[in-house]
N, C-alpha and C positions, 0 to 999 in steps of 0.2 A: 523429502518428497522428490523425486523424479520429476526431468525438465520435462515442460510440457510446451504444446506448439503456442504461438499467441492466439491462436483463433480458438484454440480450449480453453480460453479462460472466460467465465461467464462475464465480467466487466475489462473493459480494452478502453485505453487514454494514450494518450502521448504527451509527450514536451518536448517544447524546440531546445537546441543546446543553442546555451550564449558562450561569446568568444568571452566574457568575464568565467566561466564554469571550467577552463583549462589552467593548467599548472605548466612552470615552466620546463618538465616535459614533453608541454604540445598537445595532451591527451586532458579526457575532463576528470579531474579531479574527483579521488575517491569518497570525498566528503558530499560533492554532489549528489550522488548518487541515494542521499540519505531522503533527499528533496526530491528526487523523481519516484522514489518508492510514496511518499506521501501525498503526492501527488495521486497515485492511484489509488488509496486508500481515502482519501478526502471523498471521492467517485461516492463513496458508498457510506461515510459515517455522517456525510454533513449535505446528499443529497437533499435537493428539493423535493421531486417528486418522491419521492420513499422515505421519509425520515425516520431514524432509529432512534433518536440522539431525545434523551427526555429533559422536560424542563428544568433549569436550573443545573442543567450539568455540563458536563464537557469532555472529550475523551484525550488520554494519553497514553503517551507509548511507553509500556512498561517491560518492554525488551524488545530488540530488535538483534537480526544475527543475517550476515550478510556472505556471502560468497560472494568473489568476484572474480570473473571468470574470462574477461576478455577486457582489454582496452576500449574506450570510446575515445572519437577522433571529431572533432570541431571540423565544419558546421555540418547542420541534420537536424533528424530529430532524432527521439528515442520513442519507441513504443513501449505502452507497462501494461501485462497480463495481471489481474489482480483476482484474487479468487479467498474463499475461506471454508477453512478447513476445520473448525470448531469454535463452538461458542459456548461459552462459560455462562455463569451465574453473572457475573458483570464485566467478561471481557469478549473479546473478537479477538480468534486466531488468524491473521491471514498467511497466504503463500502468494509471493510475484516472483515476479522474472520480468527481466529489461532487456528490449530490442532495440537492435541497431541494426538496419539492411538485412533482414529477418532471421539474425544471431543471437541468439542469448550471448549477453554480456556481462549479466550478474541474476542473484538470487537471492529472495530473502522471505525469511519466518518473522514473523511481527507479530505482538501482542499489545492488544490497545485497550484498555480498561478505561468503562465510565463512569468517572466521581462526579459528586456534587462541589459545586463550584466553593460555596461557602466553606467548608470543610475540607475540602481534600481528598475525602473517605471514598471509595468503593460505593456505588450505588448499582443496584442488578439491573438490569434490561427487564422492558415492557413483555408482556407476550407478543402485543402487538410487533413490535421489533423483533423480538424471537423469531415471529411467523417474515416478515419481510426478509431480516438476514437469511433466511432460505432458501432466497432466488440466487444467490450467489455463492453457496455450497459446492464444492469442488468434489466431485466421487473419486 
């Protein structure tokens, strides 16, 4: 998918960067970055007001794939566009992108699948979910 500005993404969060999220190159660390994308997918799978998430379940990340496209530099925040791009029989496609000083600085495709806690197993999404994760459909 094609970068997109942060103000096209139907869901916008941020996170402050901590001086612990740098490596001693001075920059934050690429592993962070794993935490700032879920950060803006939390936005949406474990909202209050909207909830998708059905009982007895819980969602996981069943791949994620990441470009990284610029350095982050300590201190600031980051801002995270978060958007979705398809929804499956039991998962959530999304697409972000993370800003710094209104830079894309990385990007990533996520796929989040919700099991049932007791098993482990794939369980599908509500319609009622089906109909909410709608609002935040990227065209």
């Amino acid at each position: 998918m094609k970068q997109l500005s942060y103000q096209a993404f139907p869901v916008q969060t941020y996170d402050k960067l901590r001086y612990g999220d740098t490596d001693r190159q001075g920059h934050v660390n690429n592993a962070t970055m794993a935490t700032f994308f879920e950060t803006g997918r939390v936005e949406i799978l474990y909202g209050v007001e909207h909830p998708v998430l059905a009982e007895n379940c819980s969602f996981v990340v069943a791949s994620l794939k990441v470009d990284y496209l610029k350095e982050i530099t300590w201190p600031g925040i980051v801002e995270i566009g978060t958007g979705i791009i398809k929804v499956g029989n039991s998962s959530i496609h999304f697409y972000q992108q993370i800003f710094q000083n209104d830079i894309c600085v990385a990007k990533a495709e996520t796929v989040s699948v919700q099991v049932l806690n007791e098993t482990g197993k794939s369980r599908g999404l509500s319609e009622d979910a089906r109909l909410t994760l709608q609002n935040w459909l990227l065209s």
